[in-house]
Backbone as CSV, one residue per row, in Angstrom:
resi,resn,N_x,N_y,N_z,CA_x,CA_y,CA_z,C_x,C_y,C_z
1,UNK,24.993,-71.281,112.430,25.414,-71.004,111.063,26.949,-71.087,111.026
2,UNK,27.407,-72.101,110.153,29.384,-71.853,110.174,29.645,-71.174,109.184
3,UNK,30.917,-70.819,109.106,31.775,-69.443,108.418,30.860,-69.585,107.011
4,UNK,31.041,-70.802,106.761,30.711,-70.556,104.649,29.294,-70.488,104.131
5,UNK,28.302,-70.549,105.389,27.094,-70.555,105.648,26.773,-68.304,105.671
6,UNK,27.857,-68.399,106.349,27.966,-66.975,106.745,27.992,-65.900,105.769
7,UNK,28.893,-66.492,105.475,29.909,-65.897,104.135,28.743,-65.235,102.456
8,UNK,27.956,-66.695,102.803,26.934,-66.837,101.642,25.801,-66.143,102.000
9,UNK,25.939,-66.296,102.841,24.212,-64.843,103.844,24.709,-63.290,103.433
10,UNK,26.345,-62.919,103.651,26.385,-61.837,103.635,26.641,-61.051,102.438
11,UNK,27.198,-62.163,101.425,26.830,-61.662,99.578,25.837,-61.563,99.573
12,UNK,25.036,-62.360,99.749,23.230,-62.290,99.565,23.024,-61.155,99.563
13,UNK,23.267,-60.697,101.092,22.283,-59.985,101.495,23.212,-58.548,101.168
14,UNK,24.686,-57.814,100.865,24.947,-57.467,99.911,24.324,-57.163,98.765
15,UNK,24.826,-57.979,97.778,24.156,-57.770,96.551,22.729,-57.220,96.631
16,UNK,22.088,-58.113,97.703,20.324,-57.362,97.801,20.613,-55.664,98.162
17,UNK,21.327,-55.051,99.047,21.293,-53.872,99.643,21.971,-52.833,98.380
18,UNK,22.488,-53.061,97.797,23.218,-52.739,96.510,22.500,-52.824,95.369
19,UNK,21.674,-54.190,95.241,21.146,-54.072,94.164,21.389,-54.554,93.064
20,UNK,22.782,-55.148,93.504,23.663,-55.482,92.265,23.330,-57.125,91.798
21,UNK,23.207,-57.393,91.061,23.445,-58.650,89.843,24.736,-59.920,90.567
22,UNK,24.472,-60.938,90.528,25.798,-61.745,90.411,26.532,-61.335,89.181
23,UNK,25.751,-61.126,88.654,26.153,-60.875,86.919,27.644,-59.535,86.811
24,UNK,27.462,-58.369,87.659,28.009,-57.522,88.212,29.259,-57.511,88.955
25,UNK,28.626,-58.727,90.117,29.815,-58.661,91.458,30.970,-59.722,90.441
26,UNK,30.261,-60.740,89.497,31.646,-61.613,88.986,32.088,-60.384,88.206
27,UNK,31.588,-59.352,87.277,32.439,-58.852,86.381,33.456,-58.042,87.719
28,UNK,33.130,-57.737,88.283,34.608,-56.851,89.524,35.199,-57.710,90.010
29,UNK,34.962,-59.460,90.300,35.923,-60.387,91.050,36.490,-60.622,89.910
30,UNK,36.143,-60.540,88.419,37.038,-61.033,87.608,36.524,-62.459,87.345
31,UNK,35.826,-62.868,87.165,35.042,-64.663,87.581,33.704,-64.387,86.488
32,UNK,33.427,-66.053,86.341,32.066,-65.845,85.389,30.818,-65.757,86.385
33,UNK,29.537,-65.189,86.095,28.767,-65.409,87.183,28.553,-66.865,87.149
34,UNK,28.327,-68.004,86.354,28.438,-69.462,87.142,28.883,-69.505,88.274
35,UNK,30.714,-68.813,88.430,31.375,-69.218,89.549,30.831,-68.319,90.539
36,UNK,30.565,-67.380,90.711,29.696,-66.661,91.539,28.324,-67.645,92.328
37,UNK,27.706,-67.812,91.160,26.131,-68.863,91.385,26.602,-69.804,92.492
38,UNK,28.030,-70.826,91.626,28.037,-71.946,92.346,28.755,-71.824,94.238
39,UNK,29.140,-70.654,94.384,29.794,-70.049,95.409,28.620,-69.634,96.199
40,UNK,27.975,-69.338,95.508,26.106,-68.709,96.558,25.166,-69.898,96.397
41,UNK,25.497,-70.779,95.820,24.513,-72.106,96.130,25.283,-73.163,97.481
42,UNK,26.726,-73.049,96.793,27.236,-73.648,98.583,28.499,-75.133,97.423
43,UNK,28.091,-75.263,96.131,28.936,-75.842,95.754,30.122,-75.966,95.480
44,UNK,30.276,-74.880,95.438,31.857,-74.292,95.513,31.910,-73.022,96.917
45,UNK,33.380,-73.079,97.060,33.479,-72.189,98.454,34.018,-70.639,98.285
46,UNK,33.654,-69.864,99.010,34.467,-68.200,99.092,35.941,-68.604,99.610
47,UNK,37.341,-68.598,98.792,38.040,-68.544,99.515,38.393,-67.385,100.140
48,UNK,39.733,-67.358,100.874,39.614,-66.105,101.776,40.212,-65.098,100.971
49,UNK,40.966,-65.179,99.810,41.079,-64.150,99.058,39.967,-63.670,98.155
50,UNK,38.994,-64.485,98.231,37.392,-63.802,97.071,36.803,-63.431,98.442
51,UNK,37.151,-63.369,99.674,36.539,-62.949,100.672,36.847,-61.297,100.926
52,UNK,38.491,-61.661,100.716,39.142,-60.196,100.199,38.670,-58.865,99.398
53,UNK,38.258,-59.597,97.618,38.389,-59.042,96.777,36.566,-58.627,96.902
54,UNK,35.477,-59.138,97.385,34.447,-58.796,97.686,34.313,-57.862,99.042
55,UNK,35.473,-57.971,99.650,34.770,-56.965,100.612,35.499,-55.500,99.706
56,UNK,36.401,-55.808,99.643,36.900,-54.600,98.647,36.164,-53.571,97.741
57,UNK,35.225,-54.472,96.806,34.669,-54.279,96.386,33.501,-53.438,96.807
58,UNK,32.742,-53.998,97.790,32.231,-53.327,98.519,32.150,-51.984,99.780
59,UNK,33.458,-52.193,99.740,34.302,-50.968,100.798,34.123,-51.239,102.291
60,UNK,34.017,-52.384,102.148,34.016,-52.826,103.924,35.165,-53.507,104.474
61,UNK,35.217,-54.195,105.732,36.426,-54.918,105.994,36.298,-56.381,105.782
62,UNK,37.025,-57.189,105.129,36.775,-58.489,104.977,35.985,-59.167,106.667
63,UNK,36.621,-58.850,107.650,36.115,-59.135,109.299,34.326,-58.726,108.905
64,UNK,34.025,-57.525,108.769,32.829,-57.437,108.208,32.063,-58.416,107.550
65,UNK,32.411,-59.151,106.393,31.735,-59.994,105.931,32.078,-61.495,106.496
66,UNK,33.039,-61.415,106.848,32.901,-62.930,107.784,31.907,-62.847,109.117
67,UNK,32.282,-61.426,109.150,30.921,-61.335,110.391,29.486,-61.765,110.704
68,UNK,28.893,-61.433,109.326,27.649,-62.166,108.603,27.012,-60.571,108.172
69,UNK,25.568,-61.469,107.625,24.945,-60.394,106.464,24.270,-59.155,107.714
70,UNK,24.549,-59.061,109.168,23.834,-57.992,109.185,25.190,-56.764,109.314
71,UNK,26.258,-57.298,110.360,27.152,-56.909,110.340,27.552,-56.337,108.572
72,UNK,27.885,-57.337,107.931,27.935,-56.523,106.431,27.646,-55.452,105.639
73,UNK,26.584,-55.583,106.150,25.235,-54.691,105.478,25.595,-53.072,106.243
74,UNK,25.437,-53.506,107.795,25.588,-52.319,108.943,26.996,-51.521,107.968
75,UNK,27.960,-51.984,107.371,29.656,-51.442,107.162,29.455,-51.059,105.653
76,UNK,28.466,-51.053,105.330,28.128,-50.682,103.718,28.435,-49.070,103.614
77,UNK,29.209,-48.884,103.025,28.708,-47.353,102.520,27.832,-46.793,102.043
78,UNK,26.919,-45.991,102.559,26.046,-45.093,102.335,25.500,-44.900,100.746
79,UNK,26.914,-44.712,100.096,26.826,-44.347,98.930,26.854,-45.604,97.588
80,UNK,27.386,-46.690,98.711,26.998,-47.957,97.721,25.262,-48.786,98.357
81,UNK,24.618,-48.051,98.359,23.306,-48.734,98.801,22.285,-48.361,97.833
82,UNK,21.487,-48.909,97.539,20.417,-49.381,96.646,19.584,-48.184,96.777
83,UNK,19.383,-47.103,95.652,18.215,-46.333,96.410,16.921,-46.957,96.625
84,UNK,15.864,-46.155,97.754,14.969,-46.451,98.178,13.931,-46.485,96.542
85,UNK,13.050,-47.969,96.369,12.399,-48.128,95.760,12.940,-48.347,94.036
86,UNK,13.944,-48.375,93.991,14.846,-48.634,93.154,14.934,-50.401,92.906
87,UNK,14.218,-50.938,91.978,14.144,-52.548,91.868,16.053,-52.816,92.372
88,UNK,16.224,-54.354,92.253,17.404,-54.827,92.291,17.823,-55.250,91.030
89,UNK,19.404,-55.241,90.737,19.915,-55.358,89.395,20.331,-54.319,88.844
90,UNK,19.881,-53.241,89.142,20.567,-51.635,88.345,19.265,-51.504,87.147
91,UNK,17.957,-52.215,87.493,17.105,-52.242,86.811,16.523,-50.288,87.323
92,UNK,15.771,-49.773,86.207,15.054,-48.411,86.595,14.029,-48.478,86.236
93,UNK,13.042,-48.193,87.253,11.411,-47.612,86.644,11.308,-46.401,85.978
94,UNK,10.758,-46.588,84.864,10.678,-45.306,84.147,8.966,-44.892,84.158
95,UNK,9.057,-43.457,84.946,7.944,-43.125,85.404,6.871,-43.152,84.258
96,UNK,7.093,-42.251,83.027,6.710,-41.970,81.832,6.329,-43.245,80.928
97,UNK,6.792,-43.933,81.131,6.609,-45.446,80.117,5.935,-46.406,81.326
98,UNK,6.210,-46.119,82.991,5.877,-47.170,83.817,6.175,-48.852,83.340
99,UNK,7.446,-48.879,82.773,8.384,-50.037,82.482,9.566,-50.071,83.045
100,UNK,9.988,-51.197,83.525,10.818,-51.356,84.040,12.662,-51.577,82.874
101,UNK,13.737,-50.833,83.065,14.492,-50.959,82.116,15.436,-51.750,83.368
């Protein structure tokens, strides 16, 4: 796997542990999610300052996410992780309605 191969495993898999939306991580890089999309499809690249501003974001060390998605994941804060059974997206099951918001 090379760096930008890497790079794109460990947003992935990010955003999955978080929970969070591309929709989300562009509104904190400041970017539309297109440019997000086209950065996680491989058409466009992470430079090393959106390498920056995402680990930031996340509270890890940029070395962390160049590291790859397990390393990444391992440097996550506790408190930025997805609760257990909690869909992805910041979506909530609502017990009472059993719909998803």
């Amino acid at each position: 796997m090379n760096l930008e191969e890497r790079v794109r495993s460990a947003v992935a898999a990010l955003l999955h542990a978080t929970g969070e939306s591309q929709t989300r991580l562009a509104d904190a890089l400041g970017v539309t999610q297109a440019q997000v999309s086209r950065r996680q499809s491989g058409t466009a690249g992470w430079s090393l300052s959106d390498c920056e501003a995402v680990a930031a974001h996340y509270g890890i060390d940029p070395l962390d996410l160049l590291a790859g998605p397990t390393r990444a994941v391992e440097a996550l804060p506790a408190a930025r992780r997805r609760a257990p059974g909690r869909p992805p997206g910041g979506a909530r099951i609502t017990a009472v309605e059993g719909t998803v918001r």
